[in-house]
Every structure is written in structure tokens, then in C-alpha cells.
C-alpha positions as CSV (number, residue, x, y, z in Angstrom):
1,X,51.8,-191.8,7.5
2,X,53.4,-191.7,4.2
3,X,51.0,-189.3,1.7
4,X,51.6,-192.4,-1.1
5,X,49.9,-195.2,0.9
6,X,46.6,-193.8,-0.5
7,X,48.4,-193.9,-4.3
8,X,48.2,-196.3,-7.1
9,X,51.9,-195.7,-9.1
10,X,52.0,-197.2,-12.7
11,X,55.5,-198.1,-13.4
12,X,56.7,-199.3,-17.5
13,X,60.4,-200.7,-17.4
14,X,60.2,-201.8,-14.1
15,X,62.0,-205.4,-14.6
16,X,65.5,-203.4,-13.9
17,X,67.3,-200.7,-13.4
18,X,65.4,-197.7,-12.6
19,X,62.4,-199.4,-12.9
20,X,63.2,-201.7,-10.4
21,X,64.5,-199.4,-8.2
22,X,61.2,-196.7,-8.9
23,X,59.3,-199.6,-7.3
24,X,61.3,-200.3,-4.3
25,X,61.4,-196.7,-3.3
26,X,57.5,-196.3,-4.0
27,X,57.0,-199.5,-2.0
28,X,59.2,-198.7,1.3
29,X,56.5,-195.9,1.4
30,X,53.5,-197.7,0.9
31,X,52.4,-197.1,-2.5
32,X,50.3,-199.5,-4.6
33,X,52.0,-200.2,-7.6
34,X,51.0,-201.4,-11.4
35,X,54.5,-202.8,-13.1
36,X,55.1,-203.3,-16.7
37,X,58.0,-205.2,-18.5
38,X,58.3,-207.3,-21.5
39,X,60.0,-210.2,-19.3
40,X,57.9,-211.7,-16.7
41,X,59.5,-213.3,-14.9
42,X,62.3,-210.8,-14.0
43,X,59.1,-208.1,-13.5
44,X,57.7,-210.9,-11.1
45,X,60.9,-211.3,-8.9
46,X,61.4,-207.5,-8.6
47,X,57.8,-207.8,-7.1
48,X,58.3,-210.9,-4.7
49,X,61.2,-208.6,-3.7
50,X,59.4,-205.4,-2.9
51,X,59.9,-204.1,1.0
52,X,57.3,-203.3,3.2
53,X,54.9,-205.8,1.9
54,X,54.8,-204.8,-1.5
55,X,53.7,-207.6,-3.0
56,X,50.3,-207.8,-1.7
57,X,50.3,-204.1,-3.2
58,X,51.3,-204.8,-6.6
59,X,50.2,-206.7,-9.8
60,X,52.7,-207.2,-13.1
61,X,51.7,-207.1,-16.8
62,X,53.6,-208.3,-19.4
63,X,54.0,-205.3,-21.9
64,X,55.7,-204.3,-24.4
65,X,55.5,-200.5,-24.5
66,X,55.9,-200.2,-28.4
67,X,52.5,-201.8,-28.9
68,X,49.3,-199.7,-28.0
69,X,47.8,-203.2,-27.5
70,X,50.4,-203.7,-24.3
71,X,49.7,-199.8,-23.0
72,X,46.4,-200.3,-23.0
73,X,45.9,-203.3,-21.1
74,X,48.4,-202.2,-18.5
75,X,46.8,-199.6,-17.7
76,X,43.2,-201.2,-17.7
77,X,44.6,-204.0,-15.3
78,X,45.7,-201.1,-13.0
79,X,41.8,-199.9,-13.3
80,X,40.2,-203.0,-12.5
81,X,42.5,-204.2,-9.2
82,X,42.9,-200.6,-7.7
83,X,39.9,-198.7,-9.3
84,X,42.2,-195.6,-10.3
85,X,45.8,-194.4,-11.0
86,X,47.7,-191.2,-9.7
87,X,50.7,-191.3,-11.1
88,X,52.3,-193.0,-14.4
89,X,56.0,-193.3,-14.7
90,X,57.6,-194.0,-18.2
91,X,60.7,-195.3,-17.9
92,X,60.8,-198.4,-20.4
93,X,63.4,-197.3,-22.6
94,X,66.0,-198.7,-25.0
95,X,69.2,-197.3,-26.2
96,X,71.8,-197.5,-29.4
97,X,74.9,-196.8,-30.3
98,X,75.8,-196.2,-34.2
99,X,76.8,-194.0,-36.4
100,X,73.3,-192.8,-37.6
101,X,75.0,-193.4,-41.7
102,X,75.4,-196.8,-40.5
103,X,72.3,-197.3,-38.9
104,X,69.3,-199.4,-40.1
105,X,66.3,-197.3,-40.3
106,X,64.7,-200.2,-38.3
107,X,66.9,-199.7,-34.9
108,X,65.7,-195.7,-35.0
109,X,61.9,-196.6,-35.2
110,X,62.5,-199.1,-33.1
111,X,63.7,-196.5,-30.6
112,X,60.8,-194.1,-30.9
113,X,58.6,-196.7,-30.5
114,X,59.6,-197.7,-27.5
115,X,60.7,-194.6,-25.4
116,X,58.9,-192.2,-27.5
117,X,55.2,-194.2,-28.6
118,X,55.5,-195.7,-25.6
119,X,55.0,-192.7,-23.0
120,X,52.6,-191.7,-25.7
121,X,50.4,-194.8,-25.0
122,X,50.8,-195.0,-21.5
123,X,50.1,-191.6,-20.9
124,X,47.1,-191.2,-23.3
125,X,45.2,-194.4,-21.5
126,X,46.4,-193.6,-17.8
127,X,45.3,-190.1,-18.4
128,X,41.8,-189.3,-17.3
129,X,41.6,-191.5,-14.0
130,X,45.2,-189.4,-13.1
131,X,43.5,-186.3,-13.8
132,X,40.9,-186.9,-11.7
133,X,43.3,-187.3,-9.0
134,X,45.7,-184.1,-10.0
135,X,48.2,-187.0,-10.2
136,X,51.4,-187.1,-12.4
137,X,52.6,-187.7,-15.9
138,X,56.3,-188.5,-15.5
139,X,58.5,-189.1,-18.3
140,X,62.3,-190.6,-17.5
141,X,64.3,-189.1,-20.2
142,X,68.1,-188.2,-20.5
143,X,70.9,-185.1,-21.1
144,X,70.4,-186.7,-24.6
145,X,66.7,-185.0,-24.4
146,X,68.4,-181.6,-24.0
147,X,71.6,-182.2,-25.8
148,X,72.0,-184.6,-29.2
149,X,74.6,-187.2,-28.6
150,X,76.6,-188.6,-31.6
151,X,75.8,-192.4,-32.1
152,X,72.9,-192.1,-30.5
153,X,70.8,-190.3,-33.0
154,X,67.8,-192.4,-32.9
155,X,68.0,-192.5,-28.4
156,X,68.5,-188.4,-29.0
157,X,65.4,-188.1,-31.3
158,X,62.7,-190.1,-28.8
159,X,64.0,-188.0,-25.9
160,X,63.7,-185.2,-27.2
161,X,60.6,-186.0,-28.9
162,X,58.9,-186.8,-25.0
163,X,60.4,-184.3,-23.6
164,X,58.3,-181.8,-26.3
165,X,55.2,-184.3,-25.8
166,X,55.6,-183.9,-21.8
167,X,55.9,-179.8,-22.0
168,X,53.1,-179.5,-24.4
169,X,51.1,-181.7,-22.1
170,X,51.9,-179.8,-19.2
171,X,51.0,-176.2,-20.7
172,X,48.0,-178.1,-21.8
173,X,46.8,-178.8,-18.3
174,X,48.0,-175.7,-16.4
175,X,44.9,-175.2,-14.9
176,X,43.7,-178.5,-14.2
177,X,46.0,-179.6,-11.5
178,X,48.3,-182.5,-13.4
179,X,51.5,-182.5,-12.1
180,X,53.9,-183.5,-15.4
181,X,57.9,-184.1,-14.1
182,X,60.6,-184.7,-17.1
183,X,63.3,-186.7,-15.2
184,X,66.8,-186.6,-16.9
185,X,69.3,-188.7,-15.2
186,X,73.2,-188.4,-16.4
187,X,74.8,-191.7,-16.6
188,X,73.7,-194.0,-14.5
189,X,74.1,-197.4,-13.4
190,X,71.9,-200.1,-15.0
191,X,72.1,-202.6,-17.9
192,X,70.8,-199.8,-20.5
193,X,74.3,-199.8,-22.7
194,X,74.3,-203.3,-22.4
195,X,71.3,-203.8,-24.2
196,X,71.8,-200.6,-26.5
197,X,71.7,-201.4,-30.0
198,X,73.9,-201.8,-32.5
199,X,73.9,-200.8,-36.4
200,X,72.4,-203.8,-37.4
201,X,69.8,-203.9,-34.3
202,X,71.3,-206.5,-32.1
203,X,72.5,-206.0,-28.6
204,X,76.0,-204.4,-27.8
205,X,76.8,-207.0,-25.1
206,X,78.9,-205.0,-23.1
207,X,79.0,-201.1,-21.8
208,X,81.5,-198.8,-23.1
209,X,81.6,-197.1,-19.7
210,X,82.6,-197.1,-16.2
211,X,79.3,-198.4,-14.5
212,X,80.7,-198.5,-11.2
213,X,81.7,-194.8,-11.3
214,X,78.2,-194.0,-11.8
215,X,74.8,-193.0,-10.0
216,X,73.1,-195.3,-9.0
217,X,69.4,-196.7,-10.1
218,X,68.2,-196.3,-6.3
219,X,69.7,-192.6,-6.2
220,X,68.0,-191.7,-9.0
221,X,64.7,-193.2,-7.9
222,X,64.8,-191.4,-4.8
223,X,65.7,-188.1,-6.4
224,X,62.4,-188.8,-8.5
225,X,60.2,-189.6,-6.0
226,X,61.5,-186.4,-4.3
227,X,60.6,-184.3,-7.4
228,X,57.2,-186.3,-7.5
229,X,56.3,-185.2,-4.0
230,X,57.5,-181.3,-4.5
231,X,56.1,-181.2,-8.1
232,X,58.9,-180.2,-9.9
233,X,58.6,-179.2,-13.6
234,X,62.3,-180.6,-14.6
235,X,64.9,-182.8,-12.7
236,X,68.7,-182.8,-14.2
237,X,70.8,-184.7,-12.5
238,X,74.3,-185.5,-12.1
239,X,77.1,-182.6,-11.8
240,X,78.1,-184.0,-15.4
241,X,74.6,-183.3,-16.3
242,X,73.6,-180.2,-15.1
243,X,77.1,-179.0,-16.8
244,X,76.1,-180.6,-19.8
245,X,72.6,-178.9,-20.3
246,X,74.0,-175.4,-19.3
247,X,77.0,-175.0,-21.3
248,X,74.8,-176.5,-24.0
249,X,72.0,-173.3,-23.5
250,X,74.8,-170.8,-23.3
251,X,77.7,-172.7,-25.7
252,X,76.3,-174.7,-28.3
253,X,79.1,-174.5,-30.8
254,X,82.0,-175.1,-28.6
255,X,79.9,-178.2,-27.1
256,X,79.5,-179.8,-30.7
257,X,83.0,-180.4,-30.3
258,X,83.6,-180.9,-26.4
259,X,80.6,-183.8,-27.3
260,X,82.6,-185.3,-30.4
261,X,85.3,-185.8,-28.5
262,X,84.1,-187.1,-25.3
263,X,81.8,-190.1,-27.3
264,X,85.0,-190.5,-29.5
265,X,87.1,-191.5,-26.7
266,X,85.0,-194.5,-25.5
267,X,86.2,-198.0,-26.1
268,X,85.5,-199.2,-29.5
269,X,83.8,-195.8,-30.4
270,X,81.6,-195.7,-33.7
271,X,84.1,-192.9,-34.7
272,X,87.3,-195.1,-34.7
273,X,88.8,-193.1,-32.1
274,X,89.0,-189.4,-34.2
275,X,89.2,-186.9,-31.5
């Protein structure tokens, strides 16, 4: 019997993507699940889809993670059907890409309100019932936690801004048996870049990479999970990754401009193609 049949998961984002696919995986092994998303009706036909039964298992709130409001009652519904939580994922998340002089202030708070307020809120409300049950705190974060990433300087800030919030939590709670995982998937497969946004705040439309050449949202899940179960402080993934994080440790100057030139070559790059 799978140890997460006796679990209640709380899941933000979880309309797509790795959301989505956090939900299947948690699911397939029996899991009781609390999903959040601003669009209902997608977050509802992730759950009619859910393996192994899931949707008896599983109730969906309409939130919008940049409002304590939203946090809040997510978690409170979670309460009320399943009496407790042991584990809250953060992975609602948005992205940008623009040149941060072009930028409206507007797009960057609207980043750390989302992927950075948002874990905030979750976590805060989720908290004491997941301490009770030396659950987890898990953020899903990104390389551009560990490494900034040019025309993404509002997506670099809230990453690395939950990232500090998650390792300060941690060290906080050493002794009290909460389990605190920072996830940081390289590139990966889902609609993320297609709903980055612009300069001006609307959505790019289209992604400036090869999705197809890419992890998967169902690899990473299962890598998380995985992490979840062993209680891993940090999960990098991705060879691209990994490489990414050390050389930046051990080569920071030379990776300013190994960076530059990599964002600098996507397709209708920010920089006009300078590299």
C-alpha cells in the first residue's frame, strides 16, 4: 500500500502543466488531493481525469494565488473536506520575457505576486495542520532561482525570492520535523512561455523554444514526488540544469556571458539578436 493513500496533497497551478501532471502522479498512488487554479473549468477536467479514482479523492478551488483572499480559502476548503493537509505544493507560477528597461513595473509585481506572494500565502495558511503531520512545504522554482536570466528579471527575482523564503523556512523548522523540498526544473514542457509576459503585460502567444526537445511535465512530477518521499532538501534537474547551477557556483563571470548569448539567440530575442 502506497504510504500517500493516508495523505491529503494541496496542489496551486494545477489546471496544466506540472500542476496537472503533480496530480496525476499523486493520484495513481492514492493521495487525496486539494487543486487550485484560476480557470475552473480546465482545474475541473484535470480532476474528472485523475487515475485510480481520483476524483472521488479530490475537490477544486478557484484561486488566484496573488490574492491572500484565494490562498486562504484553498486551503480552508482542504480543512473542512479532509480535516488536515500534509503536504502543499506551490507551483502556480507565471513567466515574462523583456528587457527589464522595457518592462512595466506592473508585469514584475505581477510576477512576485504570483510565484513569490503566492507560496507565501499558501504556505503561511497550510502551515500548522502540515506541521502537525511533519508534512512538506514544497516550492516549484527554476535554474532562474539559482542563476538570473536576462529578460526574465522580474521570473528571476520571485524565484529567487522563494527559494530564500523556503531555506529560511526550513532552518526555521529543523527540529520540528517539516520536510521543505525546492524543486527546480530546467526547461520543460508546458504552456509556461506561452503565457509569459510581455513588456507591456500581455501574453507572448508563442514559445521561443523547442518544446518538444524538452522534459516532460510528467517527468518532472515524478522526479518530485520521488524527492517528496526521500525528503530531499533541493532537486535540480535537467543535465542543462545541473550544468547551469554549477558552473554558475564555481564561474560566475564567464557564465554572464555564456547566459547573454544563449537568451540572445532565441527567436525574436529582446536583445535583437547581439551575441
Amino acid at each position: 500500500m502506497s504510504s500517500w493513500n493516508t495523505k491529503t496533497v494541496l496542489i496551486t497551478g494545477a489546471s496544466s502543466g506540472i500542476g496537472a501532471a503533480l496530480a496525476e502522479v499523486l493520484a495513481r498512488k492514492g493521495a487525496q488531493l486539494v487543486l487550485g487554479a484560476r480557470n475552473s473549468a480546465k482545474l475541473q477536467a484535470v480532476a474528472d481525469a485523475l487515475p485510480n479514482g481520483g476524483a472521488a479523492r479530490c475537490i477544486c478551488v478557484a484561486t488566484d494565488v496573488s490574492r491572500e483572499a484565494d490562498c486562504r480559502a484553498l486551503v480552508q476548503a482542504g480543512l473542512d473536506r479532509f480535516g488536515s493537509l500534509d503536504a502543499v505544493i506551490n507551483n502556480a507560477g507565471i513567466s515574462m520575457r523583456a528587457l527589464f528597461r522595457d518592462a512595466d513595473l506592473e508585469v514584475i509585481r505581477q510576477l512576485m505576486e504570483t510565484n513569490f506572494w503566492g507560496s507565501v500565502y499558501c504556505t503561511k495558511y497550510a502551515l500548522p495542520s502540515i506541521l502537525e503531520r511533519g508534512g512538506h512545504v514544497v516550492g516549484i522554482s527554476s535554474i532562474a532561482g539559482y542563476r538570473g536570466l536576462p529578460a526574465r528579471t522580474g521570473y528571476s527575482a520571485s524565484k529567487f525570492a522563494m527559494q530564500g523564503f523556503l531555506e529560511a523556512l526550513r532552518t526555521e523548522h529543523l527540529h520540528d520535523g517539516l520536510h521543505v523540498l525546492v524543486v527546480c526544473p530546467g526547461f520543460t514542457n508546458t504552456a509556461i512561455r506561452q503565457a509569459s509576459l510581455t513588456a507591456d503585460g500581455s501574453a507572448q502567444g508563442q514559445s521561443p523554444r523547442a518544446e518538444e526537445k524538452m522534459m516532460t511535465a510528467t517527468e518532472v512530477a515524478e522526479h518530485t514526488v520521488r524527492a517528496m518521499e526521500k525528503r530531499q532538501r533541493t532537486l535540480v534537474l535537467t543535465r542543462q540544469g545541473k550544468l547551469t547551477v554549477f558552473l554558475n557556483k564555481w564561474l560566475p563571470g564567464w557564465m554572464d556571458g555564456m547566459v547573454y548569448r544563449h537568451m540572445a539567440k532565441e527567436p525574436d530575442s529582446p536583445f535583437g539578436r547581439k551575441a
